[in-house]
Phi, psi and omega in degrees: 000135174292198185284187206267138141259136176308135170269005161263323161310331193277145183255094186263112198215175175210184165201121189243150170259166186294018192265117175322318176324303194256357133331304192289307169291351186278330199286256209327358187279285199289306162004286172290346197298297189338312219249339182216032207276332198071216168296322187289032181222035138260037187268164184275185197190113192221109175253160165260143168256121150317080169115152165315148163263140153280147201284330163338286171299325181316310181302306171291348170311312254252314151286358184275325189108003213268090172317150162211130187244091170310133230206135141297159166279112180306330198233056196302141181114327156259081151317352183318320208290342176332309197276019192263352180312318201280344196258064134255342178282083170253105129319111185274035163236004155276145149274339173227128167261145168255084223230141214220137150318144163334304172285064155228164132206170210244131203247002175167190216270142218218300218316329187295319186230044163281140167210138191264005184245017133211144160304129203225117166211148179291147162322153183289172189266339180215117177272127172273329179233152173309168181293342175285322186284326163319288152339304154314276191334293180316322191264008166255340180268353202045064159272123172296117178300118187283170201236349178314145158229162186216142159295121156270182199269331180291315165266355164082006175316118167307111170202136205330175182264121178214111205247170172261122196258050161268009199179087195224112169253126176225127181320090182334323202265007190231030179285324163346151151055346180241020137293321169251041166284288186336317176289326175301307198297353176246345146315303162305349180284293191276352170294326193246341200341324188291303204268344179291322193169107160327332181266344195264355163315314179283020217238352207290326188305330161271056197252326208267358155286302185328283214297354169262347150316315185272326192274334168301304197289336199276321213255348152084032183285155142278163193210154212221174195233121166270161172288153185302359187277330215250007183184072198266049136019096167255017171255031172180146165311119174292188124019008231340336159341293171243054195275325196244058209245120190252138169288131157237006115262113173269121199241095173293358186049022136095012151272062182221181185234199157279356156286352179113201224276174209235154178273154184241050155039045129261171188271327184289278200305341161301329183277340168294304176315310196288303176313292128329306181311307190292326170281353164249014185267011154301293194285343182297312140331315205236314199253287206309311199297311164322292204284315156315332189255003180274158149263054177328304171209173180225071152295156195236083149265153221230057174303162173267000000 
């Protein structure tokens, strides 16, 4: 493992659109950082807003600690694309960005396997395209096919390294430019989808992960595989591999009620669940829920 990052250098961010839903979930995001954050709840803490906030969320932002910078959409029409907002902003006194789907929340201390000398994000949980479709992609951006393979986590599948970008650590120094490679390589995704590969038209909802798999290969980062602790999926069963695997980010997929996160029917992880639920069910009660249950809009940015 590489060296310790300071966790006042490390930024822990995100980016919501004015759809109450993910407004709610950004607030329970920073929430849990607080309440079960560890060392990480000295990191600086920054969301993007799609569109003006209202002051109301504003004020809670506001008690959280949590800067907020109203942001355009780069790519209208993919809101996928929204999150390309967090790698554009460097501090030279940051070293990491920490940059997390709405539908996360952090169940415990991260910081051990924070790092500034590659970009580190977990393997997908399901590889959606085939080795062929894969193949495309590499030989339309003229790319060298990487020989690397990472497990994914539902199946246990050997598949390129093409990770799930709800929980992404990235060196701050190497943020130069690549957002907006990224942004290009998913405009040329969907711009050609046809001439790249007859199969990736049904495919387009993953054009803005592919493309951050293609923008590490293009811009030559190094890049690291996080353990399945760091982006843990409570809406559908892993693996029996990692079954006994304790989380330390939990990424629900937009599952929980007003009673808190939905059980994701294993024993560790439900007992985690139980655990978050209870301690954060005052402010979930006062703050999330109120604010989850308003119809401001039902504008989409949509993590997986």
């Amino acid at each position: 493992m590489s060296a310790a990052v300071e966790p006042t250098r490390v930024v822990v961010s995100c980016v919501f659109d004015q759809n109450p839903l993910y407004r709610a979930e950004a607030l329970l995001l920073y929430g849990s950082l607080i309440k079960f954050g560890g060392r990480l709840v000295e990191a600086r803490r920054r969301a993007y807003s799609v569109g003006p906030l209202d002051c109301v969320t504003g004020r809670h932002f506001e008690r959280l600690g949590v800067e907020v910078i109203t942001v355009t959409p780069p790519i209208e029409g993919f809101p996928l694309a929204n999150k390309l907002r967090m790698f554009e902003q460097r501090c030279e006194d940051e070293d990491v960005l920490l940059a997390l789907d709405t539908d996360t929340v952090i169940a415990g201390d991260v910081c051990d396997w924070l790092q500034a000398d590659a970009v580190a994000a977990k393997p997908v949980d399901h590889n959606q395209l085939s080795e062929g479709e894969w193949t495309s992609l590499y030989r339309h951006f003229d790319l060298e096919a990487p020989s690397v393979r990472f497990r994914t986590h539902f199946h246990h599948l050997l598949a390129p390294p093409y990770f799930n970008s709800g929980v992404i650590c990235f060196p701050s120094d190497q943020l130069a430019g690549f957002s907006s490679e990224w942004e290009v390589l998913i405009d040329s995704s969907l711009g050609h989808l046809g001439a790249i590969d007859e199969n990736l038209e049904s495919r387009r909802y993953y054009a803005e992960q592919w493309s951050f798999a293609l923008a590490l290969l293009r811009r030559r980062l190094p890049y690291t595989a996080l353990p399945l602790e760091l982006n843990y999926p409570t809406h559908a069963p892993v693996h029996k591999t990692y079954e006994s695997t304790k989380p330390l980010v939990m990424h629900h997929h937009h599952q929980f009620d007003n009673d808190g996160l939905l059980p994701a029917g294993t024993l560790v992880v439900d007992r985690e669940i139980r655990r978050l639920n209870d301690g954060l069910s005052d402010f979930c009660r006062n703050v999330v829920w109120p604010l989850r249950s308003s119809h401001m809009s039902t504008s989409s940015y949509v993590s997986r």
